[in-house]
SEDO-107401 format. One line per 3 residues: number of its first residue (from 1); their letters; for each residue y negated, x, z negated of N, C-alpha, C. Coordinates in pm, whole numbers, plus 50000, padded with zeros to 5 digits. Atoms other than C-alpha are relative to their C-alpha. Example, Ala and Ser with C-alpha at 12.3 -4.5 7.8 and 13.67 -1.06 7.14 Angstrom:
BEGIN
1	AS	50119,50089,50000,50450,51230,49220,49880,50090,50000; 50119,49918,50006,50106,51367,49286,49891,49923,49927
END
This chain:
BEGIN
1	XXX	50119,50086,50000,50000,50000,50000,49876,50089,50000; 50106,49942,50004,49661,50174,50090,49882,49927,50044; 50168,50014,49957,49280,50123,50161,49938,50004,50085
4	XXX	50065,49950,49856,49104,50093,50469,49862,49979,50018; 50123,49980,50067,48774,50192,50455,49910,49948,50134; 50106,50073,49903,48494,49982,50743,49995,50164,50065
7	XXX	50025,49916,49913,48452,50206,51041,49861,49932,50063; 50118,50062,49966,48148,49961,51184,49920,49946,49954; 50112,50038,50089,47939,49922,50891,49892,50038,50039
10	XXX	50098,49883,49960,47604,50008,50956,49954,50050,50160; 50000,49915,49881,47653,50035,51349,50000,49820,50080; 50002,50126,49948,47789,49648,51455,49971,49930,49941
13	XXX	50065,50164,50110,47687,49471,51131,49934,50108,49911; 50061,49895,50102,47468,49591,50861,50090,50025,49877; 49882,49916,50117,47628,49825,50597,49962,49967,49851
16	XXX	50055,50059,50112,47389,49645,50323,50069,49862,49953; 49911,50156,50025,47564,49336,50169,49942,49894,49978; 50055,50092,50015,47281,49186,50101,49901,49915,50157
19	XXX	50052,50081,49834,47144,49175,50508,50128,49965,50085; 49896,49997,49933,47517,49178,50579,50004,49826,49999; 49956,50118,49983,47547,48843,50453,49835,49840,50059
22	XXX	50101,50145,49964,47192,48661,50527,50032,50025,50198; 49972,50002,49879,47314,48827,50924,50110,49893,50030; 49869,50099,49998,47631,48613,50849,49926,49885,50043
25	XXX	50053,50147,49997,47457,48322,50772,49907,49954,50075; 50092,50006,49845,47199,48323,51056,50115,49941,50089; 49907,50045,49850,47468,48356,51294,50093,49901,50011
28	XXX	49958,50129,49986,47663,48049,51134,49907,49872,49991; 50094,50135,50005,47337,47861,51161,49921,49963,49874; 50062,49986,50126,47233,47882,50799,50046,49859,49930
31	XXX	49928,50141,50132,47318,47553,50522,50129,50072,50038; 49858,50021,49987,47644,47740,50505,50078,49998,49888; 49976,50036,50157,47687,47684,50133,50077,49877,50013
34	XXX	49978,50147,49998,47918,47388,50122,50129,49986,50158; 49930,50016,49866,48075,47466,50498,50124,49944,49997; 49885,50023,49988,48399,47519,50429,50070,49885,49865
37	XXX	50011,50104,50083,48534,47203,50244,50109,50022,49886; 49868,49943,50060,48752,47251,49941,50153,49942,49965; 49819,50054,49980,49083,47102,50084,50012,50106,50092
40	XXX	49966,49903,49923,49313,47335,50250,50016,49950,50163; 50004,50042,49897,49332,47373,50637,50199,49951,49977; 49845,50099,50018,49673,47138,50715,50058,50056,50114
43	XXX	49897,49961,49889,49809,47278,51036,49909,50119,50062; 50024,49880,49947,49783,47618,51218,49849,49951,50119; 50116,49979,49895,49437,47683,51441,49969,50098,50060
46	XXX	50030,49809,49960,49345,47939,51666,49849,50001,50065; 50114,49993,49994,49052,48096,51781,49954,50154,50094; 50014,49964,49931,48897,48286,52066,49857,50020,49917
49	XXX	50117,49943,50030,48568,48513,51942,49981,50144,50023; 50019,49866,49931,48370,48769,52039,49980,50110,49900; 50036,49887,50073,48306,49134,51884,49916,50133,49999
52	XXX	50149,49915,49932,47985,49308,52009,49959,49964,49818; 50123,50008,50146,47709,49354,51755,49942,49909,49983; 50072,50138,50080,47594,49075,51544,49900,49949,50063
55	XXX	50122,50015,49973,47279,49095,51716,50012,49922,50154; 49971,50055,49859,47415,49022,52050,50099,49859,50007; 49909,50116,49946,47752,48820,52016,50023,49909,49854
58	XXX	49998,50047,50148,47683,48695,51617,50006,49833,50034; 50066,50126,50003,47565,48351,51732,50127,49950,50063; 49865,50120,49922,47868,48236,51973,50090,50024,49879
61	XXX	49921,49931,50040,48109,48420,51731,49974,49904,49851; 50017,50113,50131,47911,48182,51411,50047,49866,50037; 49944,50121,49969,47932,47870,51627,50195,49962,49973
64	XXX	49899,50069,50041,48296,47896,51628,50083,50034,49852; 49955,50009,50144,48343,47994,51240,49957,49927,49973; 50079,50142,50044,48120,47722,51202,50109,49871,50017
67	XXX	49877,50141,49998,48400,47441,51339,50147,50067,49932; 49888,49958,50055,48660,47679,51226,49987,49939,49823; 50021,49978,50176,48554,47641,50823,50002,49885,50011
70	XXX	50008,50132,50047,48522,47286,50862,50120,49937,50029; 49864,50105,50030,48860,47186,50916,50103,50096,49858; 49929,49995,50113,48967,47365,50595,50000,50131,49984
73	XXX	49919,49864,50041,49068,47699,50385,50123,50008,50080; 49909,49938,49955,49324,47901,50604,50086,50060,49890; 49921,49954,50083,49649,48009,50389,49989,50141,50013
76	XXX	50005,49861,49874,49620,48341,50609,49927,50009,50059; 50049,49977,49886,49432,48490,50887,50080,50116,50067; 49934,49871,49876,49604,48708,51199,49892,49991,50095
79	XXX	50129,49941,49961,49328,48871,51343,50083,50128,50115; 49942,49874,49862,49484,48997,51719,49842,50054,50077; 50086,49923,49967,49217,49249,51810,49979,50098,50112
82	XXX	49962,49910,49841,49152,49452,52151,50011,50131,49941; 49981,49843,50017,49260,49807,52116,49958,50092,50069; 50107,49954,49924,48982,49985,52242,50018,50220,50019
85	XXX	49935,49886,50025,49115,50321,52157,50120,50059,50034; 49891,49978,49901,49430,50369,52324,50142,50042,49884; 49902,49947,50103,49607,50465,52002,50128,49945,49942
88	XXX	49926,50110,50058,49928,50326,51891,50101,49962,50118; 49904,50048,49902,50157,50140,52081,49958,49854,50027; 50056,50066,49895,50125,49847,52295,49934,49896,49914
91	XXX	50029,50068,50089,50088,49626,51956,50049,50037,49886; 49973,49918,50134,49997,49751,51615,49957,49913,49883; 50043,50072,50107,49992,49572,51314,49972,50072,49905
94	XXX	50078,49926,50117,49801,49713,50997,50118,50035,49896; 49906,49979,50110,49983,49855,50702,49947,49876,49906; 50064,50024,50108,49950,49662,50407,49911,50037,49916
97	XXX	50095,49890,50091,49718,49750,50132,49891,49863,50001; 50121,50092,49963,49338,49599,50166,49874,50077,50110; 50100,49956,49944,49067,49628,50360,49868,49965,49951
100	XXX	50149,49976,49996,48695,49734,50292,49903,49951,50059; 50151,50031,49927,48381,49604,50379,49874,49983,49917; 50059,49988,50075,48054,49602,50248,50013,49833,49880
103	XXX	49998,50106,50014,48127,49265,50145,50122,49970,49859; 49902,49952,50095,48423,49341,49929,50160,50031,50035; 49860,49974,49949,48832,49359,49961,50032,49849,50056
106	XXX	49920,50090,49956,49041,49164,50205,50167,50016,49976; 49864,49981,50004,49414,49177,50134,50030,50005,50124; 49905,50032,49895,49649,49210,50361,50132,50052,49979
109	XXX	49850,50028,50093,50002,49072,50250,50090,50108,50098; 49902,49914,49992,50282,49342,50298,50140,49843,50065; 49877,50064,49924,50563,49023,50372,49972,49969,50125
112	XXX	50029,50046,49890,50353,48845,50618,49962,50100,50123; 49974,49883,49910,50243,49157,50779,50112,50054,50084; 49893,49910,49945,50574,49263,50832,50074,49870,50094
115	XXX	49901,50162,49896,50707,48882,50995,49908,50043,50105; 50067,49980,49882,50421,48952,51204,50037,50077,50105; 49934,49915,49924,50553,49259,51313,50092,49996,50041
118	XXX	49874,50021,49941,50889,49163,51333,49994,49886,50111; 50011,50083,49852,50784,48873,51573,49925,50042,50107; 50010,49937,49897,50583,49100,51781,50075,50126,50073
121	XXX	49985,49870,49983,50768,49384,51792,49944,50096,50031; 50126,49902,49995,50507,49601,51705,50049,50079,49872; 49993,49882,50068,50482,49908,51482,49923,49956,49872
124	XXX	50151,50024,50083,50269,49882,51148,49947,50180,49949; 50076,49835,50007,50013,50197,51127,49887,49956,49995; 50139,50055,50021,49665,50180,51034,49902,50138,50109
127	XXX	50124,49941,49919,49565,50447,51298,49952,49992,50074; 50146,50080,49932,49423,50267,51578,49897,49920,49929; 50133,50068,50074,49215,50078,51306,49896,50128,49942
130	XXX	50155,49906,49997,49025,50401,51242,49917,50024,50030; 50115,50020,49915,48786,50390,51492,50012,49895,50044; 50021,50112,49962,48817,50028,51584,49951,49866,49994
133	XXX	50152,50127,50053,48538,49733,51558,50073,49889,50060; 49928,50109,49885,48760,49466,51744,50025,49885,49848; 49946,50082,50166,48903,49336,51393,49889,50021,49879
136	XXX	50071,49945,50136,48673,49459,51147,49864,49936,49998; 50099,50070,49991,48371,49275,51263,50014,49881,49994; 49976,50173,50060,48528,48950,51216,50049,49961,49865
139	XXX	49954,49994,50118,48634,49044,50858,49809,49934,49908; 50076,50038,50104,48245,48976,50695,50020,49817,50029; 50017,50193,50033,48273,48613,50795,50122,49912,49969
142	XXX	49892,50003,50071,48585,48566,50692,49957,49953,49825; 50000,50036,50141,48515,48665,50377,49839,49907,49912; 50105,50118,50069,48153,48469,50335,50036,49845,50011
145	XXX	49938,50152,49992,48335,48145,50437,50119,49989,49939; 49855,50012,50042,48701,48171,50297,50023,50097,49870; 49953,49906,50095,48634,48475,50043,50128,50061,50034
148	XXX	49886,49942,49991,48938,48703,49978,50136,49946,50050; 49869,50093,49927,49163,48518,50241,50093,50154,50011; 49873,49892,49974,49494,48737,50324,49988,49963,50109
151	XXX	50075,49955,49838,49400,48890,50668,50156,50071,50051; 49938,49871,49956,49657,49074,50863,49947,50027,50173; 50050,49988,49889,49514,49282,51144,50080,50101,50077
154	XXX	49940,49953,49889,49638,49366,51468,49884,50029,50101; 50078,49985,49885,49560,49535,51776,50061,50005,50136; 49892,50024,49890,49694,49536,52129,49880,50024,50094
157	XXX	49994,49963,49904,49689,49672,52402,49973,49921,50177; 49919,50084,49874,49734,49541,52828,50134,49987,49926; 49877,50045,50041,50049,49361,52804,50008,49961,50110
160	XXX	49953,50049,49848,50262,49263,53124,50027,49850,49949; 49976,50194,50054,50274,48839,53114,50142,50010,49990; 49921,50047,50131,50608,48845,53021,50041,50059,49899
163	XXX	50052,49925,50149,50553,49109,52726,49937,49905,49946; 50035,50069,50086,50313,48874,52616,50045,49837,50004; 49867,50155,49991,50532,48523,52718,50020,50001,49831
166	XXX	49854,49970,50100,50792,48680,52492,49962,50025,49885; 50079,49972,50161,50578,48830,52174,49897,49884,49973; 50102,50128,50063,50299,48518,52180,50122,49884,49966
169	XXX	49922,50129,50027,50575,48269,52168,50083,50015,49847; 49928,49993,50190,50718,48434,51859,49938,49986,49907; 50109,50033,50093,50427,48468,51689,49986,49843,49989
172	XXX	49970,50108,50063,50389,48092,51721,50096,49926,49948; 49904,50043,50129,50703,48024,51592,49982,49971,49873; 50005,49979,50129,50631,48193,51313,49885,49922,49918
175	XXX	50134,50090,50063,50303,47990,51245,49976,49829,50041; 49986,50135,49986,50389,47685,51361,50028,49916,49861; 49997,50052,50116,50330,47416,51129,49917,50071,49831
178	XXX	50114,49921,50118,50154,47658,50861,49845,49981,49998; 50195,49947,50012,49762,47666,50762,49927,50105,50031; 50049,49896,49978,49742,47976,50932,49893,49956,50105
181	XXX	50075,50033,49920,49455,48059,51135,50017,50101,50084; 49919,49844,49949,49542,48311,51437,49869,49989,50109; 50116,49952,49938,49208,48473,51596,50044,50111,50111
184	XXX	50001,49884,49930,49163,48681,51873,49832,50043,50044; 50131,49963,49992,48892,48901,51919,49975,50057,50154; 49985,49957,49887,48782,48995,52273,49850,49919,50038
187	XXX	50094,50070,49866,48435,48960,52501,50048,50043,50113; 50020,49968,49849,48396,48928,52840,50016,50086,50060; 50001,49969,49922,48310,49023,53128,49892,50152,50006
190	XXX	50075,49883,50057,48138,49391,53081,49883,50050,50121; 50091,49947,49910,47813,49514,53243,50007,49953,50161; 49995,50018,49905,47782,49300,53578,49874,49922,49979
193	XXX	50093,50073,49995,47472,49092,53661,50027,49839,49927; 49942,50099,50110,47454,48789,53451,50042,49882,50097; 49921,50171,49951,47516,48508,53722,50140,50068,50066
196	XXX	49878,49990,49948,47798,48728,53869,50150,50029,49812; 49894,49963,50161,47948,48792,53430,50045,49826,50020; 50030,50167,50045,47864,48374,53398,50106,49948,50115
199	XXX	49934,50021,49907,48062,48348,53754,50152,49993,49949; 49863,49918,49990,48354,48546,53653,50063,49928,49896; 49941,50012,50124,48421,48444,53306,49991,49852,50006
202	XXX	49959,50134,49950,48402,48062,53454,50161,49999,50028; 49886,49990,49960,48721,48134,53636,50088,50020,49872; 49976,49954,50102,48843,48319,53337,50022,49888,49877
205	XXX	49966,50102,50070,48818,48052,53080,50060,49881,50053; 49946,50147,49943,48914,47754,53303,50139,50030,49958; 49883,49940,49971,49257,47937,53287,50030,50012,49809
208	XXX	49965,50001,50162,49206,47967,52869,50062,49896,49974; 50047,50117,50050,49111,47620,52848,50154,49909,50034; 49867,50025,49950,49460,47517,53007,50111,50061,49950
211	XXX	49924,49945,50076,49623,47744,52806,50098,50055,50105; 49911,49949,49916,49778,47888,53109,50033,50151,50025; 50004,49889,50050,49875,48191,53077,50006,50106,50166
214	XXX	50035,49977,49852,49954,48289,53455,49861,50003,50132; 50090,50085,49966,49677,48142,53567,49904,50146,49951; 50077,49917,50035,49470,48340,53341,49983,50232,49993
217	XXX	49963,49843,49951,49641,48709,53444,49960,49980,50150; 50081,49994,49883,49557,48614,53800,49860,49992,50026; 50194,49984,49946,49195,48558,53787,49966,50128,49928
220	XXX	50044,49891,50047,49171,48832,53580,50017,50110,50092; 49954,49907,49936,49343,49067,53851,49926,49963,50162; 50045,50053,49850,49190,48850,54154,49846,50041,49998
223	XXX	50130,50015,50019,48841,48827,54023,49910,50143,49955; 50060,49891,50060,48802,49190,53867,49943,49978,49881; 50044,50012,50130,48705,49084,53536,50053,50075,49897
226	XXX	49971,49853,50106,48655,49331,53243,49987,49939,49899; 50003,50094,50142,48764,49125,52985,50101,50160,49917; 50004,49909,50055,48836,49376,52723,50174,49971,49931
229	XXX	49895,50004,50112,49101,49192,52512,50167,49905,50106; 49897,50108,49899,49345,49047,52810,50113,50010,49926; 49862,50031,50047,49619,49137,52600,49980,49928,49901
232	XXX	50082,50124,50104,49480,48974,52306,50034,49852,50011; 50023,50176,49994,49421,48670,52448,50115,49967,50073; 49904,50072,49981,49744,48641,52603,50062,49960,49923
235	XXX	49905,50011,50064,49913,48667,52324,49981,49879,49899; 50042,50152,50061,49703,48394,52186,50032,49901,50083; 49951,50099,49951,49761,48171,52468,50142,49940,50001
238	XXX	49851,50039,50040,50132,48202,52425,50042,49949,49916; 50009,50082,50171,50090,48146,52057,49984,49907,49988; 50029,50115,50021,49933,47830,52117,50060,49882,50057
241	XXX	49918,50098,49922,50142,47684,52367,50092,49963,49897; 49901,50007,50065,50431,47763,52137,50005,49894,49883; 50013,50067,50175,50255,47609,51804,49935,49848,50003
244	XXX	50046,50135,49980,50145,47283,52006,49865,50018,49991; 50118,49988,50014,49796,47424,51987,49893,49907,50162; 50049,50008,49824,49673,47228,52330,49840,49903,50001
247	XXX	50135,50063,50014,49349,47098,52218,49897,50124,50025; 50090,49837,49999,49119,47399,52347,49894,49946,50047; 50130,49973,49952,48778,47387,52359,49919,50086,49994
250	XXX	50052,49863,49994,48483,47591,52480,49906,49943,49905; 50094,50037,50127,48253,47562,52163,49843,50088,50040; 50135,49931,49910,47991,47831,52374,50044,50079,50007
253	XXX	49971,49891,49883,47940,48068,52588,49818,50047,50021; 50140,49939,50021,47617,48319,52589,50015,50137,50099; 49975,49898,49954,47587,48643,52762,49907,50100,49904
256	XXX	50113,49907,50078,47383,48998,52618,49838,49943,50048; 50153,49980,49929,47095,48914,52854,49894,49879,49929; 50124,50122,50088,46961,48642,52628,49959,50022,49890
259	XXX	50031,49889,50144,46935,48864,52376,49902,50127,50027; 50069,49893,49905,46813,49157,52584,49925,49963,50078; 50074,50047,49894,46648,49004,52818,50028,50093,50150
262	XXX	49964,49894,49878,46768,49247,53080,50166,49942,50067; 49879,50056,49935,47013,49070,53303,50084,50039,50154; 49969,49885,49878,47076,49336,53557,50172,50033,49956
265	XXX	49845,49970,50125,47438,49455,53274,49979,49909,49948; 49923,50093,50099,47561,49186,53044,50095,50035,49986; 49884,50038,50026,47859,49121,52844,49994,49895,49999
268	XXX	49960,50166,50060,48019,48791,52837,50031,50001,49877; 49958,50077,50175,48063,48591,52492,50037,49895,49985; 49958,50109,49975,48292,48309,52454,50023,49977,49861
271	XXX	49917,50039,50144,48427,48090,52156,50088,49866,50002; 49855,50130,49987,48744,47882,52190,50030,49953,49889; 49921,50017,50091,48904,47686,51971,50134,49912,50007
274	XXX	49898,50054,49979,49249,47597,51977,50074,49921,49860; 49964,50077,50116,49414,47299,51744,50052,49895,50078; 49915,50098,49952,49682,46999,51790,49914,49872,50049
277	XXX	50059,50130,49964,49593,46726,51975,49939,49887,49969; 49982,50136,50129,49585,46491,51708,49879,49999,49907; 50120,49917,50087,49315,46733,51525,49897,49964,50097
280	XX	50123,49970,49885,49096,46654,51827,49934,49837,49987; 50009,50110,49992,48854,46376,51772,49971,49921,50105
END
C-alpha cells in the first residue's frame, strides 16, 4: 500500500486548496453546497470528461459533475484515463495505497483495484501515473462533491476494437448493477481550426452517443481525429453497452478558442453521460 503524490498541482489546477476549490466550484457553476444529495447513487453511471487545464476544459468537465452528483453518492469511482506517456502496458491500473492532492487523500481499494485488473487484464503499477494529468485532474472534484470516495485509477493506451470489445465488456460485468461510477478522461480533437475541431468531433461523438463502438474507431481513422483517449473511451463504450448504460447524452461541448480567443489551434471538450434508460427522464 503506498502514496501517490499530485504530479499537476500547480500546473492544470491550482496547488492552493483554497483557489483549488473556489476553481472547483466556478467550474460546477457555484451553489454547489447541497449538490450532491445524501442518498446513495442506485445503479452504475458513466461518464465522458475532459482533462486540459481548469481554465480551459473546467467548465464542460463541471457541467457534467454537475448532473453526475445529482443522481447520488458513487460507492466507487474507476477513473479510465489516456496514457499520455507511453509507459506501462496497454492498460495500467494503480497500485493501491491513496492518492494526494492538495485537497486531501483519495483511497484507492486494494480488492476492487485488483477485480479491475483482473477484468481488464492489465498490470497494477503506479508508474505511468508519475507524470500523468489524465486521472489526477479529475480527482479535486471528486473529492469536493463525494469527499474521500474510493477511486481506482487507470490508464490506457490505443487499443485494437476487439482488445477493447473484450476488456470494456468485462469491466461492465463487473459493475453492472453496482453504484459505481466509471469515468473516462479524454479531449478532443487537438490543435485544428475550430470549425474544422467542432466538424470532426461531430462525427466523433455521433458514434459515442450510439454507443457504437465500430462506428466510433472508424471516424476516428476516416476523419483523422486526435482524440487523445480513443482507447479510453472505447473501453467505456464497451462498458456501457455491457452494463445497459444506453441513455447517453451530450451534456456540452466547448472548444479552447472560447477561452483563448484564438481559433486558428483548439482542443475539443466534450461531456457525456451515460445511465439506464429508465434513469433518463
Amino acid at each position: 500500500m503506498g502514496r501517490r503524490w499530485p504530479c499537476a498541482a500547480g500546473t492544470f489546477y491550482p496547488a492552493d486548496p483554497r483557489k483549488l476549490r473556489e476553481e472547483v466550484e466556478a467550474a460546477l457553476g457555484g451553489n454547489s453546497e447541497g449538490l450532491s444529495p445524501p442518498r446513495s447513487l442506485a445503479r452504475p453511471v458513466g461518464a465522458l470528461l475532459p482533462h486540459a487545464g481548469y481554465r480551459y476544459s473546467g467548465r464542460v468537465a463541471g457541467r457534467g459533475y454537475r448532473v453526475l452528483a445529482s443522481l447520488g453518492r458513487p460507492e466507487a469511482v474507476i477513473v479510465l484515463g489516456t496514457n499520455h506517456t507511453g509507459l506501462g502496458g496497454p492498460i495500467t491500473v494503480g497500485e493501491p495505497g491513496t492518492w494526494e492532492t492538495p485537497l486531501g487523500e483519495l483511497p484507492v481499494p486494494d480488492e476492487l483495484s485488483r477485480d479491475v485488473a483482473r477484468a481488464l487484464g492489465a498490470e497494477r503499477s503506479d508508474v505511468p501515473f508519475s507524470d500523468e494529468h489524465s486521472v489526477e485532474v479529475q480527482l479535486p472534484f471528486l473529492q469536493h462533491l463525494f469527499g474521500p470516495v474510493p477511486t481506482v485509477p487507470v490508464v490506457v493506451q490505443l487499443l485494437d476494437p476487439p482488445g477493447a470489445k473484450l476488456a470494456g465488456g468485462a469491466l461492465g460485468r463487473l459493475v453492472a448493477d453496482r453504484p459505481v461510477a466509471v469515468l473516462t478522461s479524454s479531449d478532443f480533437t487537438h490543435y485544428e481550426p475550430d470549425h474544422v475541431a467542432r466538424e470532426k468531433d461531430r462525427r466523433a461523438l455521433a458514434a459515442v452517443l450510439n454507443l457504437d463502438l465500430a462506428e466510433f474507431y472508424d471516424a476516428v481513422a476516416r476523419y483523422r481525429i486526435s482524440i487523445c483517449g480513443v482507447g479510453a473511451i472505447a473501453l467505456l463504450l464497451a462498458a456501457a453497452r455491457e452494463a445497459g448504460l444506453w441513455g447517453a447524452e451530450l451534456l456540452d461541448y466547448r472548444t479552447s478558442g472560447e477561452v483563448a480567443g484564438h481559433l486558428d489551434q483548439v482542443v475539443g471538450y466534450a461531456a457525456v453521460l451515460f445511465r439506464e434508460v429508465d434513469d433518463v427522464a
